[in-house]
Backbone as CSV, one residue per row, in Angstrom:
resi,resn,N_x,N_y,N_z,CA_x,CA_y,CA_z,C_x,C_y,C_z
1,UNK,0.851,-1.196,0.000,0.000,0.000,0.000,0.884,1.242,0.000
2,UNK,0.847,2.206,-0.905,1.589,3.092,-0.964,0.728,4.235,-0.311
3,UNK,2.021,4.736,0.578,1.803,6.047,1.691,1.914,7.367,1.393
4,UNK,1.397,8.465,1.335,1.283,9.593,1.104,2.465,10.278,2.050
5,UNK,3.315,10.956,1.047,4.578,11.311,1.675,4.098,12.332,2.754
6,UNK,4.934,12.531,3.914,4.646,13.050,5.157,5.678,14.071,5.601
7,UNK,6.843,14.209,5.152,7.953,14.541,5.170,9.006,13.389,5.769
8,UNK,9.728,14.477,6.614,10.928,13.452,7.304,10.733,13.530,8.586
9,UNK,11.026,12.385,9.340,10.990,12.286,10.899,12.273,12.524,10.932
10,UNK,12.447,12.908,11.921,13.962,12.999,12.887,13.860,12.319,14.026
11,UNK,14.733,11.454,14.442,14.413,9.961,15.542,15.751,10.265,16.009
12,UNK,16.160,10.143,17.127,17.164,10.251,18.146,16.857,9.068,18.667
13,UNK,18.491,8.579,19.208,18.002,7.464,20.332,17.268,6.065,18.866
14,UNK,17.557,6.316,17.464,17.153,5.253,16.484,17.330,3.756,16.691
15,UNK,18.305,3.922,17.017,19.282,2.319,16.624,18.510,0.808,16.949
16,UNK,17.758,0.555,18.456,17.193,-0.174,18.634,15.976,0.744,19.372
17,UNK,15.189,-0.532,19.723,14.143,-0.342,21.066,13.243,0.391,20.130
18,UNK,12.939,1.505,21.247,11.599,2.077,21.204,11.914,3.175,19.944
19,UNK,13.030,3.900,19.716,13.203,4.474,18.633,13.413,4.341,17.090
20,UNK,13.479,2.470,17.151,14.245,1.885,16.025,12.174,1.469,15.447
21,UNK,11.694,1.409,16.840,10.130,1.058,16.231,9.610,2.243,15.812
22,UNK,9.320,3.478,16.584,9.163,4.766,15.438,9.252,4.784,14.241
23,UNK,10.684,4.357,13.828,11.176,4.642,12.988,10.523,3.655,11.925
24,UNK,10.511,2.444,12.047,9.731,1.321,11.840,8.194,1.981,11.368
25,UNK,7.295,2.092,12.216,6.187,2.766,12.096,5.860,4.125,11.386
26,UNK,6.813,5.061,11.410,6.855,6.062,10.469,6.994,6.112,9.438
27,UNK,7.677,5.162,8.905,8.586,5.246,7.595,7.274,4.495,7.145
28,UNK,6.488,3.554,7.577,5.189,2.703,7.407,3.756,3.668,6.618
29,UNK,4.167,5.186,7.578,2.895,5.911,7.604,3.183,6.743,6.203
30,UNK,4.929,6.843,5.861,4.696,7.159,4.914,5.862,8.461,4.784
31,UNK,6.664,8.900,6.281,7.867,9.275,6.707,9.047,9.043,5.789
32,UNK,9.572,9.795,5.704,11.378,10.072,5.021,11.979,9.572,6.774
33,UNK,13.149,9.293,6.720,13.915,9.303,7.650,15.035,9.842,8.288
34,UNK,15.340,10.507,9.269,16.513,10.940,9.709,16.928,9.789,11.298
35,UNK,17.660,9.047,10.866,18.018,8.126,12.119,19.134,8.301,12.738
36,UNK,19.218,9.032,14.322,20.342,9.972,14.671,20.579,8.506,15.923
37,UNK,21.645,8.237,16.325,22.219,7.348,17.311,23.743,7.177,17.187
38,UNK,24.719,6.916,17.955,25.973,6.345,18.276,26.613,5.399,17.319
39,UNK,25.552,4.270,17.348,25.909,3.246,16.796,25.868,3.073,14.890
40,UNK,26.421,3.209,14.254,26.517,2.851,13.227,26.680,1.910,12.617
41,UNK,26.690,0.798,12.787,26.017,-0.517,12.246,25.165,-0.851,12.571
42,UNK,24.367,-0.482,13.960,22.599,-0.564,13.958,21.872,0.055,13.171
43,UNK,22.558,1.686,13.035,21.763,2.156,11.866,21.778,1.664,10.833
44,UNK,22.920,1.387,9.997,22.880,0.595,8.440,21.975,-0.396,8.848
45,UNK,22.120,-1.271,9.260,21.223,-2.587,9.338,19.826,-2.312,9.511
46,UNK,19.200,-0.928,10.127,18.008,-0.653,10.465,17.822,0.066,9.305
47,UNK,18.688,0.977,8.266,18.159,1.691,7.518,17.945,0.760,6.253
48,UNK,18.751,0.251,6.163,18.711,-0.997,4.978,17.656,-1.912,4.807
49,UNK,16.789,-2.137,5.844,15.705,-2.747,6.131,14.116,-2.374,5.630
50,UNK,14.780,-1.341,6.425,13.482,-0.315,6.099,13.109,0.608,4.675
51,UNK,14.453,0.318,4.046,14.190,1.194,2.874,13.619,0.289,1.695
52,UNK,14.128,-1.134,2.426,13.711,-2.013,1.181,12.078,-2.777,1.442
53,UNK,11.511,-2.307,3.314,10.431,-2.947,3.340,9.376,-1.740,2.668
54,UNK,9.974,-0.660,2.904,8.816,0.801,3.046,9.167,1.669,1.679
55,UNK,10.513,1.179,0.610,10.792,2.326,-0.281,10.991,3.678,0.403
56,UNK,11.013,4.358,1.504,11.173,5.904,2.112,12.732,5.728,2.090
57,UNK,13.224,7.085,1.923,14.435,7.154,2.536,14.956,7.196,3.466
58,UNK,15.892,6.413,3.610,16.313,6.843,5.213,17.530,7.099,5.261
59,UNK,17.954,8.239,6.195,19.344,8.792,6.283,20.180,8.194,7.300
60,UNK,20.906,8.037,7.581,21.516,7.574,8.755,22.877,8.709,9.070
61,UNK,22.390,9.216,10.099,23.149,10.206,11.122,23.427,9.675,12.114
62,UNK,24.886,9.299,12.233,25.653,9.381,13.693,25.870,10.248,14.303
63,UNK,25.463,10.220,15.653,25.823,11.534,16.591,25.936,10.876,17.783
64,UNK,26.580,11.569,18.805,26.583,11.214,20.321,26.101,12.439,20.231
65,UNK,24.442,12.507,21.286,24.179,13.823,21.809,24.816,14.513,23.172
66,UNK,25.365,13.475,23.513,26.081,13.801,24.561,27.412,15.028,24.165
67,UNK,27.798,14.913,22.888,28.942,15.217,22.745,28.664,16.505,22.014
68,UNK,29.444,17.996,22.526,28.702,19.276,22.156,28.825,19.535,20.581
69,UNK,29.728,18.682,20.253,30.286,18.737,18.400,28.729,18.068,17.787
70,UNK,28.927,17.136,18.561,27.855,16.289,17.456,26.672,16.680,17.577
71,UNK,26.132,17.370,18.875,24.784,17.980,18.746,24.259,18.952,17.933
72,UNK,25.612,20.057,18.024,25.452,20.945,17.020,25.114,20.255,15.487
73,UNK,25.537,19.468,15.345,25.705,19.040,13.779,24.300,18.512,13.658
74,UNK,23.752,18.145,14.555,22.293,17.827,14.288,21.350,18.666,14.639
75,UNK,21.579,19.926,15.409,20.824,20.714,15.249,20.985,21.572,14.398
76,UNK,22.009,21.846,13.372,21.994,22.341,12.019,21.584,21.420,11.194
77,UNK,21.355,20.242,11.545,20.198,19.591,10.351,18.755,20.332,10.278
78,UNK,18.661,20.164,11.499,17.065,20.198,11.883,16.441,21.998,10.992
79,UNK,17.925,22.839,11.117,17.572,24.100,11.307,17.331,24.171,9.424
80,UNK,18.444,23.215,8.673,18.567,23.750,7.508,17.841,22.700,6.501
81,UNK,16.983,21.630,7.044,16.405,20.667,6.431,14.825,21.115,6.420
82,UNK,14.362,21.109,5.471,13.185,22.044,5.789,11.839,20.850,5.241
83,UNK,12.778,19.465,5.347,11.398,19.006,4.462,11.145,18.082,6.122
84,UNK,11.580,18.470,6.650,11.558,17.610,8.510,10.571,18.142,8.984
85,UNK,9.584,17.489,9.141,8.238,17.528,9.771,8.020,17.156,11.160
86,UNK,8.772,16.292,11.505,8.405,15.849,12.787,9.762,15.469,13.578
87,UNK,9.601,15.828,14.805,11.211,15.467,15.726,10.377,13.819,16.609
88,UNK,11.251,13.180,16.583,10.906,12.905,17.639,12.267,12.617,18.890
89,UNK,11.912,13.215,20.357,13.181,12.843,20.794,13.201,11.816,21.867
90,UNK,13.930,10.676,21.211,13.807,9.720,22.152,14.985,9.351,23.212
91,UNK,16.083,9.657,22.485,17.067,9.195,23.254,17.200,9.706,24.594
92,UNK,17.939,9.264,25.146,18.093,9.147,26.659,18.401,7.879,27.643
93,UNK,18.993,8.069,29.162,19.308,6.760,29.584,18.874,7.412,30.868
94,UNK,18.620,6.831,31.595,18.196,6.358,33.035,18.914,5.475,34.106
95,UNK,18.585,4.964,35.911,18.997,4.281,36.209,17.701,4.125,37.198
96,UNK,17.931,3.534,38.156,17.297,3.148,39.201,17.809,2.880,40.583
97,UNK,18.809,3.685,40.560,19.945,3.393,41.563,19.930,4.859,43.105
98,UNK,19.876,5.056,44.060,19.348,6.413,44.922,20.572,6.742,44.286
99,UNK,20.668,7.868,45.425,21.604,8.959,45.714,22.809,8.483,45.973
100,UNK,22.613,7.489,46.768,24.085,7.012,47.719,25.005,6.031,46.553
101,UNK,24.018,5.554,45.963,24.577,4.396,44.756,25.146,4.796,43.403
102,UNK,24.839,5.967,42.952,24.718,6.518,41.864,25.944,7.663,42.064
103,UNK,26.768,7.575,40.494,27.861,8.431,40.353,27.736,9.702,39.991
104,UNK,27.751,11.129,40.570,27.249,12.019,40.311,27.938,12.903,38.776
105,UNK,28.797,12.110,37.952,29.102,12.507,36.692,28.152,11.832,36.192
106,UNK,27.463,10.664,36.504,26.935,9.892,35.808,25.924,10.530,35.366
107,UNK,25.387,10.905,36.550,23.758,11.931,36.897,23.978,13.438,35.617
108,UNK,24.823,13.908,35.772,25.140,15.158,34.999,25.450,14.979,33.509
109,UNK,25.925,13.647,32.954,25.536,12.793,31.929,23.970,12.825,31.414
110,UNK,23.462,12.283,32.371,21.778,12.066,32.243,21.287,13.416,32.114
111,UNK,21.636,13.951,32.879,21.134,15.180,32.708,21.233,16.682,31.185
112,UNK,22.886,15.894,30.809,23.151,16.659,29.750,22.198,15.810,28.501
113,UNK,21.616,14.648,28.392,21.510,14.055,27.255,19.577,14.243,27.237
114,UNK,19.276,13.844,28.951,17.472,14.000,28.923,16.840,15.451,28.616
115,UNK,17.882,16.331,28.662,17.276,17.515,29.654,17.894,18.399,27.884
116,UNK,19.358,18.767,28.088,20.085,19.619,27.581,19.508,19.327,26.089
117,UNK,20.198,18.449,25.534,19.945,17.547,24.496,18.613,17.690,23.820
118,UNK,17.738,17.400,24.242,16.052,17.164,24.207,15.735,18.672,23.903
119,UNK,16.220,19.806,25.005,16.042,20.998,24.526,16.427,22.112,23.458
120,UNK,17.497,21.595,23.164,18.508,22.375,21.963,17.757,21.703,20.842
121,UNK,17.400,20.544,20.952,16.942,20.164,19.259,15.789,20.216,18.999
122,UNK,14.928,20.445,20.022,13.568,21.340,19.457,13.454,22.911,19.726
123,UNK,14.848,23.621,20.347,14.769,24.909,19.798,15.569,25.199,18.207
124,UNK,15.902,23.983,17.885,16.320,24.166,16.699,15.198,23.760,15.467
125,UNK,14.227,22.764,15.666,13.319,22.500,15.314,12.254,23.872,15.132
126,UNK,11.989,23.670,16.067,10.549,24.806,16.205,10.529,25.753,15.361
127,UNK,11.455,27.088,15.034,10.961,27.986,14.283,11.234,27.579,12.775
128,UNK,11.885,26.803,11.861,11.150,26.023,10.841,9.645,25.240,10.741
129,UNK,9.772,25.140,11.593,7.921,24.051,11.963,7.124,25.429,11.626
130,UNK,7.574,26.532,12.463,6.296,27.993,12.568,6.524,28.454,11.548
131,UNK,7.686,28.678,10.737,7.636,29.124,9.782,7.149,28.694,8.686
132,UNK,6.848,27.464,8.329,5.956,26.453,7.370,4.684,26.445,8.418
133,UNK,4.360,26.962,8.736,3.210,26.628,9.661,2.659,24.902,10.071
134,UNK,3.602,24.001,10.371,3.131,22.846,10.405,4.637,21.937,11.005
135,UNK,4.460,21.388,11.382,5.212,20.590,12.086,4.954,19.658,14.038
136,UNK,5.690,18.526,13.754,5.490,17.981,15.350,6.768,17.953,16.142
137,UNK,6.374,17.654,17.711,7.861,17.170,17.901,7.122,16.050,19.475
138,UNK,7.525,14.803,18.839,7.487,14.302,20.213,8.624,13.835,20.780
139,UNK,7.848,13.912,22.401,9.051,13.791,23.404,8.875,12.458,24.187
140,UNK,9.739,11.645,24.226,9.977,10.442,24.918,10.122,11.002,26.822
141,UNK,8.924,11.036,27.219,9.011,10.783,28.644,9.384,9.776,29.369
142,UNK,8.103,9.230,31.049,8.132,8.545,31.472,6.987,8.501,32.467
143,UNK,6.808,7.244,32.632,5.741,7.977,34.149,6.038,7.934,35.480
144,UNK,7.811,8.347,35.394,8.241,8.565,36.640,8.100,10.209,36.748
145,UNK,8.131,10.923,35.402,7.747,12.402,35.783,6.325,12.622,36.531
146,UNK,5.852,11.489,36.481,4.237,12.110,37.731,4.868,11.260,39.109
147,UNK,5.782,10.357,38.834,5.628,9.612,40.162,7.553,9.736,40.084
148,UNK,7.866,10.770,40.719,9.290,10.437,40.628,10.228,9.520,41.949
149,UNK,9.548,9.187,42.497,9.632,8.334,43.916,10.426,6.859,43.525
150,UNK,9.599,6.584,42.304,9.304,5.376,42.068,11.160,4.843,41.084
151,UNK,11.631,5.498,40.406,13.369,5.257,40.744,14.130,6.640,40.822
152,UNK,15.512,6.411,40.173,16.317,7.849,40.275,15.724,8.752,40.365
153,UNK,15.746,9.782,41.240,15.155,11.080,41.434,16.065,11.838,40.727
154,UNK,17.086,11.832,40.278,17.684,12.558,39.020,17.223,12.292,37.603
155,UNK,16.982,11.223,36.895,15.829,10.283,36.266,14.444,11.062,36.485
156,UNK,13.706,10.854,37.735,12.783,11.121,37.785,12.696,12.380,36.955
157,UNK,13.709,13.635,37.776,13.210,14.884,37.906,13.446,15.225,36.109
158,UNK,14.754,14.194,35.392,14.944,15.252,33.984,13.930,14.345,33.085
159,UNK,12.995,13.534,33.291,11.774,13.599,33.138,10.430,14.486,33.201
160,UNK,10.339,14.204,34.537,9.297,15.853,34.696,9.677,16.969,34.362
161,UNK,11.069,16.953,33.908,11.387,18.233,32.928,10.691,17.867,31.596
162,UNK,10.739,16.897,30.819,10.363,16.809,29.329,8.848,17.052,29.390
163,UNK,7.982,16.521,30.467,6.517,16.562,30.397,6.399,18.053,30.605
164,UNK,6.751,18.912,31.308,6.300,20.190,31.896,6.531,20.983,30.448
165,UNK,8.040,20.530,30.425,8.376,20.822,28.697,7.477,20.787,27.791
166,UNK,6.814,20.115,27.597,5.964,19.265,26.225,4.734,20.503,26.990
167,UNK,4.212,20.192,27.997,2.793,21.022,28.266,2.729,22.644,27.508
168,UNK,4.068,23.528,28.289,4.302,24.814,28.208,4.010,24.700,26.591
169,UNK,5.173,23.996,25.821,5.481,24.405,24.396,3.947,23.775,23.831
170,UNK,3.044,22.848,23.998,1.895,22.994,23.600,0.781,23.849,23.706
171,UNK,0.933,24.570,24.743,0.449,26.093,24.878,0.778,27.046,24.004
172,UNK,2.262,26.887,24.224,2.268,28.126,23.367,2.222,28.492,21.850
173,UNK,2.124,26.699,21.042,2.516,26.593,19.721,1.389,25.790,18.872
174,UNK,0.166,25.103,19.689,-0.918,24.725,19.470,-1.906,25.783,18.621
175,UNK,-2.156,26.725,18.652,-2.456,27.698,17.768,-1.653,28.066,16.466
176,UNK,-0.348,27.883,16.037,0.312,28.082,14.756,1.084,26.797,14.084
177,UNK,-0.225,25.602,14.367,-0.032,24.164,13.442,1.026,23.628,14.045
178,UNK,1.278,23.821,15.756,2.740,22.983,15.787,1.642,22.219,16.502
179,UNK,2.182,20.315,16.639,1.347,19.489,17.189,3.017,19.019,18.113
180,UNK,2.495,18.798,19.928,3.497,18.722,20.458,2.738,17.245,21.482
181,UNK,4.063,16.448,21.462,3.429,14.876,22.600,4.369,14.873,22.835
182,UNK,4.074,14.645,24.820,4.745,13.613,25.850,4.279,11.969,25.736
183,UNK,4.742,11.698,25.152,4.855,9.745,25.807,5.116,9.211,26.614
184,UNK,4.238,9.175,27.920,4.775,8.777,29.244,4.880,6.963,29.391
185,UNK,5.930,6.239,28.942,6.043,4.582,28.961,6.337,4.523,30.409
186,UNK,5.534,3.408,30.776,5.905,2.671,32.026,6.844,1.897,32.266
187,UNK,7.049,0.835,32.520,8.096,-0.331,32.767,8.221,-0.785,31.313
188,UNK,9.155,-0.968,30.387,8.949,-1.613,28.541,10.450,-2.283,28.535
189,UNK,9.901,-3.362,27.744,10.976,-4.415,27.260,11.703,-3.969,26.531
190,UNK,12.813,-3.042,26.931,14.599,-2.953,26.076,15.285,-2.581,26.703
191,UNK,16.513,-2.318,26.072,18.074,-2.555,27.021,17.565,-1.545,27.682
192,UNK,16.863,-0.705,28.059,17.500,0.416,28.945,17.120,0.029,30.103
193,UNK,16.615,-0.756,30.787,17.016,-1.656,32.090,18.092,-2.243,32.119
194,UNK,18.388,-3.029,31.511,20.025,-3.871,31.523,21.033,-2.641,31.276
195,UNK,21.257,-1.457,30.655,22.067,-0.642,30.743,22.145,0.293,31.971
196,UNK,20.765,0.577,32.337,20.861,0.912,33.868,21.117,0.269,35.183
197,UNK,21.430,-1.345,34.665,21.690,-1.957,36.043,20.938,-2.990,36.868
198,UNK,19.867,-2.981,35.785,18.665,-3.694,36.344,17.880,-4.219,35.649
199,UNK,18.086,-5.617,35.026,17.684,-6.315,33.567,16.051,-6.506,33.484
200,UNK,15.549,-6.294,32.610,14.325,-6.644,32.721,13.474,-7.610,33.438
201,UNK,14.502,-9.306,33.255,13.693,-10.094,33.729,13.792,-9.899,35.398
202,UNK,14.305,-8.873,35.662,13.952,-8.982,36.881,12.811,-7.833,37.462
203,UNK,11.898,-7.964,36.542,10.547,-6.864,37.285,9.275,-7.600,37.113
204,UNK,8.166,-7.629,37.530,6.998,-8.232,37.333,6.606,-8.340,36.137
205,UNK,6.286,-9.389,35.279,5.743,-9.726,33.997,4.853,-8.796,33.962
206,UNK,4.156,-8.540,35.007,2.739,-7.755,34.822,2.563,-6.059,34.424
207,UNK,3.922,-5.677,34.595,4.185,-4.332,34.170,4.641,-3.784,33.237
208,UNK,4.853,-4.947,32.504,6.143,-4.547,31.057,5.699,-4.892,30.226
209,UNK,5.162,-3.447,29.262,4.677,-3.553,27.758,5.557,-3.484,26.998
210,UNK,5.575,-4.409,25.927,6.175,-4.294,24.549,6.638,-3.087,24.350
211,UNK,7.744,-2.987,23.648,8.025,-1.490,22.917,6.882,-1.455,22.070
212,UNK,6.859,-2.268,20.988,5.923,-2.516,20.122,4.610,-1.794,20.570
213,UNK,3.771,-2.202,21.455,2.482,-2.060,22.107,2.624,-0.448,22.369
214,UNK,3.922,-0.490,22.854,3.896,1.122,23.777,3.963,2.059,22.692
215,UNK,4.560,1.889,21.288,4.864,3.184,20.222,3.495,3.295,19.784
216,UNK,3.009,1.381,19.377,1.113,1.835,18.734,0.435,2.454,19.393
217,UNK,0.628,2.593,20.655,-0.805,3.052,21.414,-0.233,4.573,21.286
218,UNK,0.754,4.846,21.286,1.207,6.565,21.469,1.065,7.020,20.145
219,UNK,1.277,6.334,19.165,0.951,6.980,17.707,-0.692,7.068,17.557
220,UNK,-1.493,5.772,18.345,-2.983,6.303,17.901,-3.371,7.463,18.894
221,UNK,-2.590,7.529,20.119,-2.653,9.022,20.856,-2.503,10.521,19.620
222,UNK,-1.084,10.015,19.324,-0.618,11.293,18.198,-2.053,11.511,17.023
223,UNK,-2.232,10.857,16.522,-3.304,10.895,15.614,-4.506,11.765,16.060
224,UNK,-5.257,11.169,17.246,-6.049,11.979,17.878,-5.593,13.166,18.734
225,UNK,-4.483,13.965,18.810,-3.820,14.915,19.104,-3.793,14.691,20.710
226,UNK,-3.788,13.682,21.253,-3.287,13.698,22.752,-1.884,14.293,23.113
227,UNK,-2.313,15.508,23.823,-0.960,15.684,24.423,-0.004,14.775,25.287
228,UNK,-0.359,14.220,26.221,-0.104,13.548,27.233,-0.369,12.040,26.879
229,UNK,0.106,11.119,26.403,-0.306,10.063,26.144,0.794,8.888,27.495
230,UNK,-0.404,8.386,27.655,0.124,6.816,28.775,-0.663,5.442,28.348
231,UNK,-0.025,4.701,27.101,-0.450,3.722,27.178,-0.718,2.646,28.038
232,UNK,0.063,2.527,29.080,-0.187,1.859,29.995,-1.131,2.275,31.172
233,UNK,-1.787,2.753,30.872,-3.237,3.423,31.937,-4.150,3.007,31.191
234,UNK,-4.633,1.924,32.029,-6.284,1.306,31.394,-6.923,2.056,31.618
235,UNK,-7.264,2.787,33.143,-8.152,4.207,33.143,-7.864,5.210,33.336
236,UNK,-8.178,5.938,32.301,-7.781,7.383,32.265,-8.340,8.448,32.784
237,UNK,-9.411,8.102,33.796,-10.236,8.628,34.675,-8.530,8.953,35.743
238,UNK,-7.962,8.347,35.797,-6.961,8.716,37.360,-6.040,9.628,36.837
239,UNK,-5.500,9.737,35.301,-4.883,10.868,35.221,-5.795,11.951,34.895
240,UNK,-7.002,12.141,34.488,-7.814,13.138,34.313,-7.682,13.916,35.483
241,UNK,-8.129,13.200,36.235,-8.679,13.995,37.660,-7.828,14.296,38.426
242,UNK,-6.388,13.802,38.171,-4.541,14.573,38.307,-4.841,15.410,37.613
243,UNK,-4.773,15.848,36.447,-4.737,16.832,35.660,-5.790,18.115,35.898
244,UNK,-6.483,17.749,36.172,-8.023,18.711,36.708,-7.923,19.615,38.085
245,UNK,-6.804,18.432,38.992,-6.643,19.042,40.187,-5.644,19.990,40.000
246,UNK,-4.528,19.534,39.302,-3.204,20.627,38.478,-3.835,21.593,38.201
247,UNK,-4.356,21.673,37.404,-4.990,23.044,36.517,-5.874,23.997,37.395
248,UNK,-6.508,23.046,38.270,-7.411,24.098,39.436,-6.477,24.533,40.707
249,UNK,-5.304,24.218,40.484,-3.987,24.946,41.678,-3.934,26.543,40.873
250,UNK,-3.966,26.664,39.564,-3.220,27.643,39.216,-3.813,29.053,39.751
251,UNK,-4.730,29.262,39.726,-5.204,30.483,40.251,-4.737,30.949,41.867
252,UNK,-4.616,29.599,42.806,-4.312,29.691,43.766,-2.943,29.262,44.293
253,UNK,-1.313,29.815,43.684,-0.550,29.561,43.725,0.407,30.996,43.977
254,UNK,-0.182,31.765,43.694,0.494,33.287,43.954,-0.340,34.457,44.882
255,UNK,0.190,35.045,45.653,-0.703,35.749,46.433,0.556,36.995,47.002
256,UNK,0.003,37.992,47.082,0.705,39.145,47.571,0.502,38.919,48.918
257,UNK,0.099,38.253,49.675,-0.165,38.115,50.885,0.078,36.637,51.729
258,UNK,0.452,36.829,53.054,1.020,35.058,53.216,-0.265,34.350,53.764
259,UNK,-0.320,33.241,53.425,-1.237,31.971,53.814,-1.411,32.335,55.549
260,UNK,-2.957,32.343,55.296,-3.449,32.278,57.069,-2.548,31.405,57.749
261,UNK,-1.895,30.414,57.834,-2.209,29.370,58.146,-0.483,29.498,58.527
262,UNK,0.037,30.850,58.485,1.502,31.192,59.253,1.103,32.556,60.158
263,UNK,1.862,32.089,60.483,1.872,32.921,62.087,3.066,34.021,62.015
264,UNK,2.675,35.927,61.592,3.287,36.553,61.665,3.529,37.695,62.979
265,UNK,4.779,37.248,63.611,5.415,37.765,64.793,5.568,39.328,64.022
């Protein structure tokens, strides 16, 4: 079945897992490709695949985003490629390890790649998107940004950076054709447990969706313009009524005056 060209995705974090299925699925819908990752023989092998299952092109870009050379070089893609329709940013690594366990270069690592990373390439994105009036960018969360308790609180927190991220910039860019998603995945089957320290088979069968499962359900989110998408929430009654209570703080969060409820000497 031939797909109605869409432009080009931009996929970070490509090579395997959850980004290598994007990529998989996009190129399906009908996507050009930009496949940005480290590894360069995952990419050939992934682009080679795909070009011969889907006919799209696919580019293969090596970069470490970690590394300030190579980011730049991909955010002068983003800036001077104008047929790039959609970002998506997936890459990133995690752990599950506290405070006491965890190497604090390690953390500032994580932090340069979830946080830094994630942000430079959709300020490089964005004003091509506004200026064609049309473009997406999704962001690979987690749903430790609502529950950051639950592992690394460095993890946690440059998470609830990408969601707060994703909210603001859908405010402000939802009116001039930009379409913006958080993908909050729960517990999912790929290395990035075994690279953080903590292999998959060792978590409850009962929590761990497919990559597979987790990209379909976030792309039929994308389709219907969900900002916030959590495939793994059978009811969405419990983040609603999170979200309802969020939104009804805002009025009552600033006050020229201090809360009854302190005691001024």
């Amino acid at each position: 079945m031939t797909q109605t060209f869409k432009g080009t995705a931009l996929i970070t974090g490509a090579s395997s897992g959850i980004g290598a299925i994007y990529a998989e699925r996009l190129a399906q819908r009908g996507y050009d490709l930009v496949l940005v990752a480290r590894n360069r023989d995952r990419l050939n092998t992934l682009a080679s695949r795909l070009t011969t299952d889907t006919q799209r092109n696919v580019e293969v870009f090596q970069a470490d985003l970690a590394n300030p050379q190579d980011l730049a070089r991909v955010e002068q893609k983003l800036r001077d490629d104008a047929s790039i329709s959609l970002l998506v940013n997936n890459a990133g690594i995690g752990t599950h390890t506290g405070v006491l366990d965890s190497d604090v270069e390690r953390m500032a690592e994580l932090i340069t790649l979830n946080v830094t990373a994630l942000t430079r390439l959709t300020y490089a994105a964005i004003p091509g998107f506004v200026a064609r009036k049309q473009g997406a960018v999704i962001n690979i969360s987690s749903i430790v940004s609502l529950a950051p308790e639950l592992l690394n609180g460095v993890y946690g927190g440059s998470k609830a950076y990408v969601t707060a991220f994703s909210q603001s910039l859908h405010k402000e860019l939802s009116t001039q054709g930009i379409q913006v998603q958080a993908v909050l995945p729960g517990a999912t089957a790929t290395d990035f447990w075994a690279i953080g320290g903590l292999p998959v088979e060792n978590l409850d069968p009962g929590i761990v969706m497919s990559a597979h499962d987790l990209v379909d359900g976030a792309l039929q989110d994308f389709d219907h313009g969900v900002l916030i998408s959590i495939p793994s929430m059978h009811d969405l009654q419990h983040y609603e009524r999170y979200e309802a209570g969020r939104q009804a703080l805002f009025s009552h969060l600033s006050s020229n005056r201090l809360a009854p409820r302190y005691s001024v000497e």
